[in-house]
Chimera marker file (.cmm) of the C-alpha trace (Angstrom):
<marker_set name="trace">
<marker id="1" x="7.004" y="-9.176" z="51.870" r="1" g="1" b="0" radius="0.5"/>
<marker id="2" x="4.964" y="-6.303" z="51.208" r="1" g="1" b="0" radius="0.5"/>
<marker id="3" x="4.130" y="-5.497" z="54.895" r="1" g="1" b="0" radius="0.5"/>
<marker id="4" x="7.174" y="-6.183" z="56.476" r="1" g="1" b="0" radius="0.5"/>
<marker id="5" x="8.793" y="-3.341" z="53.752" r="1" g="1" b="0" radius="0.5"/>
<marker id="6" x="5.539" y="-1.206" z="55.126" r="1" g="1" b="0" radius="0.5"/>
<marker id="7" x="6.410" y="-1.628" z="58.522" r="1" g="1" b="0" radius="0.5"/>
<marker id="8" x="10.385" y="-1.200" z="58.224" r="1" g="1" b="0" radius="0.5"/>
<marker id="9" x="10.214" y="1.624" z="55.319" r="1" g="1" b="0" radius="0.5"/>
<marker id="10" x="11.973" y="4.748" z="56.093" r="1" g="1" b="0" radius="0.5"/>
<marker id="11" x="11.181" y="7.263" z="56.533" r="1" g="1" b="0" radius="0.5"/>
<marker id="12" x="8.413" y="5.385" z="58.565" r="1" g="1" b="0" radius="0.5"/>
<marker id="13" x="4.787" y="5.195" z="57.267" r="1" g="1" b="0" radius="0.5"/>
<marker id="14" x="2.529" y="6.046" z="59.974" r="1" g="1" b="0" radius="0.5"/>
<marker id="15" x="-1.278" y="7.026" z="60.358" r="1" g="1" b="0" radius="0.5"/>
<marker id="16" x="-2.384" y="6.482" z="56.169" r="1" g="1" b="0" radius="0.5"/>
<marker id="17" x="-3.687" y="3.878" z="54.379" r="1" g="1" b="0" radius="0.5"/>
<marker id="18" x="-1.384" y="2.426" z="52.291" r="1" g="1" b="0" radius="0.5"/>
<marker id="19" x="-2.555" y="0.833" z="49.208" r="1" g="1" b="0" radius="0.5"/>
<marker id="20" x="-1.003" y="-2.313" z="47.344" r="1" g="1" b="0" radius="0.5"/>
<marker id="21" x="-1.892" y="-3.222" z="43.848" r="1" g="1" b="0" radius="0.5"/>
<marker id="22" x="-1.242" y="-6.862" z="42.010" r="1" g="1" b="0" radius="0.5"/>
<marker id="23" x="-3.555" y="-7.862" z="39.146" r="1" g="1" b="0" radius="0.5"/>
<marker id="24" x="-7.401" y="-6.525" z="39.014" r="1" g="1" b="0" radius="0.5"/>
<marker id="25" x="-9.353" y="-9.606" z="37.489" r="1" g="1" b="0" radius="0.5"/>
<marker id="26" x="-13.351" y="-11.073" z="37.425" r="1" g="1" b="0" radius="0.5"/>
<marker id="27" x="-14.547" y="-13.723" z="38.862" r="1" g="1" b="0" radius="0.5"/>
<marker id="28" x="-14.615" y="-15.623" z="35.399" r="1" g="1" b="0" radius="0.5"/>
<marker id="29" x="-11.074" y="-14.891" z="35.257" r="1" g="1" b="0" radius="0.5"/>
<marker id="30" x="-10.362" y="-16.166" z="38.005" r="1" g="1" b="0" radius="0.5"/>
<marker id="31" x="-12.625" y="-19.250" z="37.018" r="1" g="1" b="0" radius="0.5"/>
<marker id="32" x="-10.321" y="-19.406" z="33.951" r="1" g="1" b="0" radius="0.5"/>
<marker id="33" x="-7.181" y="-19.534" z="35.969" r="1" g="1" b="0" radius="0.5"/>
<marker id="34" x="-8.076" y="-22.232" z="37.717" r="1" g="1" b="0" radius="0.5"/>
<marker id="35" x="-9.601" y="-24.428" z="34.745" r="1" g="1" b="0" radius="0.5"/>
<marker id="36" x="-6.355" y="-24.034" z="32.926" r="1" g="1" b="0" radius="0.5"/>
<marker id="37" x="-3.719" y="-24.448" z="36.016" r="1" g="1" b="0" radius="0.5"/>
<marker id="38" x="-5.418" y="-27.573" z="37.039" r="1" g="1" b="0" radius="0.5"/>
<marker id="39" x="-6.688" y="-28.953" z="33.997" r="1" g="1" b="0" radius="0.5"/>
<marker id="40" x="-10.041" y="-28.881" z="34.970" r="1" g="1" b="0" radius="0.5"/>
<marker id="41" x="-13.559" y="-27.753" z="34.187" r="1" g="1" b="0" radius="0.5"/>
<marker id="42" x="-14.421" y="-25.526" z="37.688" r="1" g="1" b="0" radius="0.5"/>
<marker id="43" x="-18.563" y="-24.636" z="37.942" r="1" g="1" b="0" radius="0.5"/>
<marker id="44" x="-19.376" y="-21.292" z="37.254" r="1" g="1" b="0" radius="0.5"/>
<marker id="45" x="-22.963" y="-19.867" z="39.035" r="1" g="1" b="0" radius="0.5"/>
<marker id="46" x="-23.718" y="-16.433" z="37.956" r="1" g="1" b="0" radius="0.5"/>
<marker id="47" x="-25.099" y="-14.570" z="40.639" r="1" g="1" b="0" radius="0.5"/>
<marker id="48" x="-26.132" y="-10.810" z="39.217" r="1" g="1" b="0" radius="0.5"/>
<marker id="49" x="-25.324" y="-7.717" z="41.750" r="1" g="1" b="0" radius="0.5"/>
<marker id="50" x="-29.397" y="-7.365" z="42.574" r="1" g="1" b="0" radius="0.5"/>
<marker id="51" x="-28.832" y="-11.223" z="44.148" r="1" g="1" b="0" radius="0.5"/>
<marker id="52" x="-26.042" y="-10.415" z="45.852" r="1" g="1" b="0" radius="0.5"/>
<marker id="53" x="-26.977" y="-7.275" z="47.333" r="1" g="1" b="0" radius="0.5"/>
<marker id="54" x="-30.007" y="-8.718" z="48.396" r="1" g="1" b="0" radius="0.5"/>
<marker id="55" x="-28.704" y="-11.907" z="49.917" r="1" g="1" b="0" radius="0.5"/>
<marker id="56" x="-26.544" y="-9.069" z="52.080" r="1" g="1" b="0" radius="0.5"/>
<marker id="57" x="-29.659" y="-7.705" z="52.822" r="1" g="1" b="0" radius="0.5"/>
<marker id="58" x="-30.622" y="-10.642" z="54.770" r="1" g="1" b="0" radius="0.5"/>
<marker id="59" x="-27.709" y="-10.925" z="56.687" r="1" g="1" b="0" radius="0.5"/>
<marker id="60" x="-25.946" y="-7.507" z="56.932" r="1" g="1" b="0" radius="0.5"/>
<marker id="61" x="-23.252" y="-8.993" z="59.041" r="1" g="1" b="0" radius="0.5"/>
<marker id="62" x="-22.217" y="-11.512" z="56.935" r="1" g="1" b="0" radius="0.5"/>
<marker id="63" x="-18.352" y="-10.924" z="56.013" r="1" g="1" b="0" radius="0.5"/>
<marker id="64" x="-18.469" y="-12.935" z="52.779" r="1" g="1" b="0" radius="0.5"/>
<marker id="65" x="-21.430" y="-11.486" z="51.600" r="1" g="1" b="0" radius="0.5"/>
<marker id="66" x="-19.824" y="-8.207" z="51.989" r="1" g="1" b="0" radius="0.5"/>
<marker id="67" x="-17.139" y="-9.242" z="50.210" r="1" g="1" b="0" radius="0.5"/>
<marker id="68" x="-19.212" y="-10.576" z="47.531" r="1" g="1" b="0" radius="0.5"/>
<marker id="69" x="-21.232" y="-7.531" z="46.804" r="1" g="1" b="0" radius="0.5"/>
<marker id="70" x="-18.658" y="-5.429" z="47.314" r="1" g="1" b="0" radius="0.5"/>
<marker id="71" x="-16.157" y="-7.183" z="44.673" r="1" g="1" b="0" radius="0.5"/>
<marker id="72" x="-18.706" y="-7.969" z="42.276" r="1" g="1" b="0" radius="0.5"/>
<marker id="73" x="-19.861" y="-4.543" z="41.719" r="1" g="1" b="0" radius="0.5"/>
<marker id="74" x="-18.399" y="-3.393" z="38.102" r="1" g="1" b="0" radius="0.5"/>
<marker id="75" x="-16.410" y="-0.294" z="39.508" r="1" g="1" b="0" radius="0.5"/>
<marker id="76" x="-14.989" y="-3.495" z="42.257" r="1" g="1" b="0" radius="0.5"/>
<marker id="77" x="-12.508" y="-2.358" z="44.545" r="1" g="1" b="0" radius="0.5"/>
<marker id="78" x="-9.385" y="-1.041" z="42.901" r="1" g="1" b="0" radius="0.5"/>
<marker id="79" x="-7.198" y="2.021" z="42.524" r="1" g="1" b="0" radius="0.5"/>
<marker id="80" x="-4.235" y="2.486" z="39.790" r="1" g="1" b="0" radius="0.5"/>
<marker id="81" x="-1.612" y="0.260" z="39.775" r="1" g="1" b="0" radius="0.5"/>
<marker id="82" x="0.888" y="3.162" z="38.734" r="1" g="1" b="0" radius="0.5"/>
<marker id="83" x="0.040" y="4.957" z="42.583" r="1" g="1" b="0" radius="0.5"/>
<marker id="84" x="0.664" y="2.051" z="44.777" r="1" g="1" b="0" radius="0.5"/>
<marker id="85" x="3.183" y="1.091" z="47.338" r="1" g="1" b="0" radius="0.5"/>
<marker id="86" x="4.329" y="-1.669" z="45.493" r="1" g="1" b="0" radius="0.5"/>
<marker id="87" x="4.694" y="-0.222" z="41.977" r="1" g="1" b="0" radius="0.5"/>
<marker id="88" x="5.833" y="2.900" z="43.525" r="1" g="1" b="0" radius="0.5"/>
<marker id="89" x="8.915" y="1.095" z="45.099" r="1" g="1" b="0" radius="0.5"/>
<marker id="90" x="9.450" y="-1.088" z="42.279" r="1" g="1" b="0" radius="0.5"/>
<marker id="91" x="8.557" y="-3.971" z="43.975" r="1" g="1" b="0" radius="0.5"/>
<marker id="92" x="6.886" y="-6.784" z="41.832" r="1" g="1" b="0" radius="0.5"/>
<marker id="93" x="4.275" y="-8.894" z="42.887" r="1" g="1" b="0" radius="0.5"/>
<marker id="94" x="2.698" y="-12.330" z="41.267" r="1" g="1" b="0" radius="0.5"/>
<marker id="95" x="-0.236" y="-12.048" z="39.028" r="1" g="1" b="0" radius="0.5"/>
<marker id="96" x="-3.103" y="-14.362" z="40.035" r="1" g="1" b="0" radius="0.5"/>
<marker id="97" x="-2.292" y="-16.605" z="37.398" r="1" g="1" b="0" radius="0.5"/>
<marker id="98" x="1.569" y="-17.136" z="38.068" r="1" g="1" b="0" radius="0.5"/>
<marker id="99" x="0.358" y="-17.407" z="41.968" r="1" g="1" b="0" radius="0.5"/>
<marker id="100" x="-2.013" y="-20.376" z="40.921" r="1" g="1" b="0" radius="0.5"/>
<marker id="101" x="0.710" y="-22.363" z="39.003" r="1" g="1" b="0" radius="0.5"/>
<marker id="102" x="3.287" y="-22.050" z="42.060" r="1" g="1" b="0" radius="0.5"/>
<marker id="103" x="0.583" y="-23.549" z="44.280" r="1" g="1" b="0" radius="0.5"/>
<marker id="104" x="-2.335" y="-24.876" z="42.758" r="1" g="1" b="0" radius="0.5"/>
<marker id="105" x="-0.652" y="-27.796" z="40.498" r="1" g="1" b="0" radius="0.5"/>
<link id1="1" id2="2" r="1" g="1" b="0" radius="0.2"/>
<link id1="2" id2="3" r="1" g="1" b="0" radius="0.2"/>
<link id1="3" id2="4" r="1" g="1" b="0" radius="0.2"/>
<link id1="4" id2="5" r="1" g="1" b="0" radius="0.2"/>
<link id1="5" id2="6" r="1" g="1" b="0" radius="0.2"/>
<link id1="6" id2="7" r="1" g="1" b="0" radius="0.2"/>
<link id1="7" id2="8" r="1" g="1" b="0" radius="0.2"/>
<link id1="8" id2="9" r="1" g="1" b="0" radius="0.2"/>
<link id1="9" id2="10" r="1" g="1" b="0" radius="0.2"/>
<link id1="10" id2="11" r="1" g="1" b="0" radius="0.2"/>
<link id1="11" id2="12" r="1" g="1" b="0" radius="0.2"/>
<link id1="12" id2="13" r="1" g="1" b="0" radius="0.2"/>
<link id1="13" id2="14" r="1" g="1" b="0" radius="0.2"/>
<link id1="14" id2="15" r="1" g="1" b="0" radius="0.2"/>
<link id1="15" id2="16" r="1" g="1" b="0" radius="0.2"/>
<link id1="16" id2="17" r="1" g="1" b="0" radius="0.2"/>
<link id1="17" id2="18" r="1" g="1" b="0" radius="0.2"/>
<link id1="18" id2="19" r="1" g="1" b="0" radius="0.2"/>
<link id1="19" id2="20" r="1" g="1" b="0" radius="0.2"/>
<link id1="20" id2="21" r="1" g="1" b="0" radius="0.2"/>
<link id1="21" id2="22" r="1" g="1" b="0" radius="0.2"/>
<link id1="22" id2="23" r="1" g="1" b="0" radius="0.2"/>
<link id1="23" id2="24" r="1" g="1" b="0" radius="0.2"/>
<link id1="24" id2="25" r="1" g="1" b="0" radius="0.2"/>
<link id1="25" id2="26" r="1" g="1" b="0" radius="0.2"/>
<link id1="26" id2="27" r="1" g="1" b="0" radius="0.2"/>
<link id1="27" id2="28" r="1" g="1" b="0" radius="0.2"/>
<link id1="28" id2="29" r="1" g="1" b="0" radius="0.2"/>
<link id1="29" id2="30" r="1" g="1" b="0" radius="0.2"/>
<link id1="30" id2="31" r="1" g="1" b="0" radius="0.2"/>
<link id1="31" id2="32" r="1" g="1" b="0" radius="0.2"/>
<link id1="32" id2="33" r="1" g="1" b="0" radius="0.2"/>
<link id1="33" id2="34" r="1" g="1" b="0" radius="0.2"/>
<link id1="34" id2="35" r="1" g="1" b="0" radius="0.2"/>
<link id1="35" id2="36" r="1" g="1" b="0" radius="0.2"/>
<link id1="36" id2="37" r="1" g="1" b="0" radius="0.2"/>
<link id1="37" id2="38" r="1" g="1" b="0" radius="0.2"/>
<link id1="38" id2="39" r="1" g="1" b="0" radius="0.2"/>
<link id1="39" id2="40" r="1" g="1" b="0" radius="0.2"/>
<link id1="40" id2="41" r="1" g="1" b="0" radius="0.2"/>
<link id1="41" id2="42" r="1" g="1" b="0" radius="0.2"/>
<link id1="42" id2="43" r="1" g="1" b="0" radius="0.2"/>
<link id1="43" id2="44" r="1" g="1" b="0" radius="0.2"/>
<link id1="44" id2="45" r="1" g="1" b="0" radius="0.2"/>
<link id1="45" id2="46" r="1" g="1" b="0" radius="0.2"/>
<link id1="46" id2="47" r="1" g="1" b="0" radius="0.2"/>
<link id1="47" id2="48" r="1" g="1" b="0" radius="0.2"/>
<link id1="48" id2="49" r="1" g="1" b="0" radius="0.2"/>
<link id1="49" id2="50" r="1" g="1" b="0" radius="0.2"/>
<link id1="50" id2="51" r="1" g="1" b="0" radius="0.2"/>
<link id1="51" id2="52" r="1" g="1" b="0" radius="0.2"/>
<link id1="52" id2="53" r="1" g="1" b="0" radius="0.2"/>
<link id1="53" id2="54" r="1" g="1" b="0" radius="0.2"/>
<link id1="54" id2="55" r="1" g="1" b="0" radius="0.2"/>
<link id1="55" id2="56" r="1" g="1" b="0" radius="0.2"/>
<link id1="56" id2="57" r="1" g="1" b="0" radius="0.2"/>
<link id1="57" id2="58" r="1" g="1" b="0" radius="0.2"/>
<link id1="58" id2="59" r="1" g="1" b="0" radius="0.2"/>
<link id1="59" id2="60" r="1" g="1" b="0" radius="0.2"/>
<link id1="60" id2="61" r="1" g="1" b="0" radius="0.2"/>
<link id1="61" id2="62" r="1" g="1" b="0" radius="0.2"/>
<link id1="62" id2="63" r="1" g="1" b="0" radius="0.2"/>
<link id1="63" id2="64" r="1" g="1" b="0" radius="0.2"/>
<link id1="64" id2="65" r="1" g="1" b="0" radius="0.2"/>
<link id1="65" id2="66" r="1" g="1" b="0" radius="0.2"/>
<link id1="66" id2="67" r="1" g="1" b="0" radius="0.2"/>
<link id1="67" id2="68" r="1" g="1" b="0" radius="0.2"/>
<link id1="68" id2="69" r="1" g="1" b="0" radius="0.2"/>
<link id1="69" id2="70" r="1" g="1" b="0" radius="0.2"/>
<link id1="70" id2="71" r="1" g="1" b="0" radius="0.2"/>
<link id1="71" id2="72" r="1" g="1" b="0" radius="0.2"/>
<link id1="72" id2="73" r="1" g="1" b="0" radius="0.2"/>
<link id1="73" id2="74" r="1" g="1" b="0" radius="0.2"/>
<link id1="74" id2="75" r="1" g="1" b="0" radius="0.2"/>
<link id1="75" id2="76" r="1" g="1" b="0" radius="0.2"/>
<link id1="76" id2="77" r="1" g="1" b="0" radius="0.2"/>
<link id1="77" id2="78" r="1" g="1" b="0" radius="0.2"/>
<link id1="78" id2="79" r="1" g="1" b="0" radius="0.2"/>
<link id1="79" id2="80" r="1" g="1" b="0" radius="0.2"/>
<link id1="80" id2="81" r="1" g="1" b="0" radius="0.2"/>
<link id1="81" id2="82" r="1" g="1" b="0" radius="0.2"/>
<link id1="82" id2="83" r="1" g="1" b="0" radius="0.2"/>
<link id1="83" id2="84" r="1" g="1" b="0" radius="0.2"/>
<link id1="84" id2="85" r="1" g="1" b="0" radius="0.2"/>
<link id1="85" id2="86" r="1" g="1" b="0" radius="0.2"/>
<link id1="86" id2="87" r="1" g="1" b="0" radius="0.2"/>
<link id1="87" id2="88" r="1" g="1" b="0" radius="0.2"/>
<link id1="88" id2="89" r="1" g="1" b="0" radius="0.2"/>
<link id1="89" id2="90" r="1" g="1" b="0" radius="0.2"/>
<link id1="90" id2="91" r="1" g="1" b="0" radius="0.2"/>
<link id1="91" id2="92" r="1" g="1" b="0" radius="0.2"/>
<link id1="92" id2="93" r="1" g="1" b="0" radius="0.2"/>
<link id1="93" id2="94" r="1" g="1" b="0" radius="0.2"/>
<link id1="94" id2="95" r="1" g="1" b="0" radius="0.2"/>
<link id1="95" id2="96" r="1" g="1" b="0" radius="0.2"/>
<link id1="96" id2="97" r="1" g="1" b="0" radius="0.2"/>
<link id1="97" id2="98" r="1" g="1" b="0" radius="0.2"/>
<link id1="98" id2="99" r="1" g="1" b="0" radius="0.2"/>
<link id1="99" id2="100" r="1" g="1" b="0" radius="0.2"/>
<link id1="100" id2="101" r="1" g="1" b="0" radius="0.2"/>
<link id1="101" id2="102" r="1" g="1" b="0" radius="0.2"/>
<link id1="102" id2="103" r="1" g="1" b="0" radius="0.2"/>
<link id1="103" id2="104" r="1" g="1" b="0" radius="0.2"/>
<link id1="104" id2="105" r="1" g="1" b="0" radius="0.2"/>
</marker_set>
């Protein structure tokens, strides 16, 4: 929904990054969301940011170990809600949480 009101929004967006924003949340959150949408008890591995940045060290290329250092890191990967797309057009978007009981039950 999002990029299709990107794509047709007038006057048209072109050449910037555009940046969406829905709900900023840990790992362990995450974790959390899961345990009490399904019920269940989901296995938690800590892995600090000196493990993941050196297991990215070891395979540079690796897109999920990107991802994992990257989004682990306690600044993460986030800007304010308030100055995005989304929130500046009023559009509302599903927290990670109401996401996970439309789909995960």
């Amino acid at each position: 929904m999002l990029t299709a009101d990107i794509v047709f929004a007038q006057p048209p967006i072109r050449d910037t990054v555009v940046y969406l924003a829905g709900d900023t949340i840990s790992y362990r959150e995450l974790a959390d969301i899961v345990d009490r949408v399904r019920d269940t008890t989901v296995t938690r591995i800590e892995w600090s940011t000196d493990f993941l940045a050196d297991q990215l060290r070891k395979d540079p290329e690796d897109t999920m170990r990107k991802y994992r250092a990257v989004l682990a890191r306690t600044t993460g990967v986030a800007w304010p809600k308030a100055l995005s797309y989304n929130a500046g057009r009023g559009i509302a978007t599903l927290t990670a949480e109401q996401w996970a009981c439309a789909n995960l039950v």
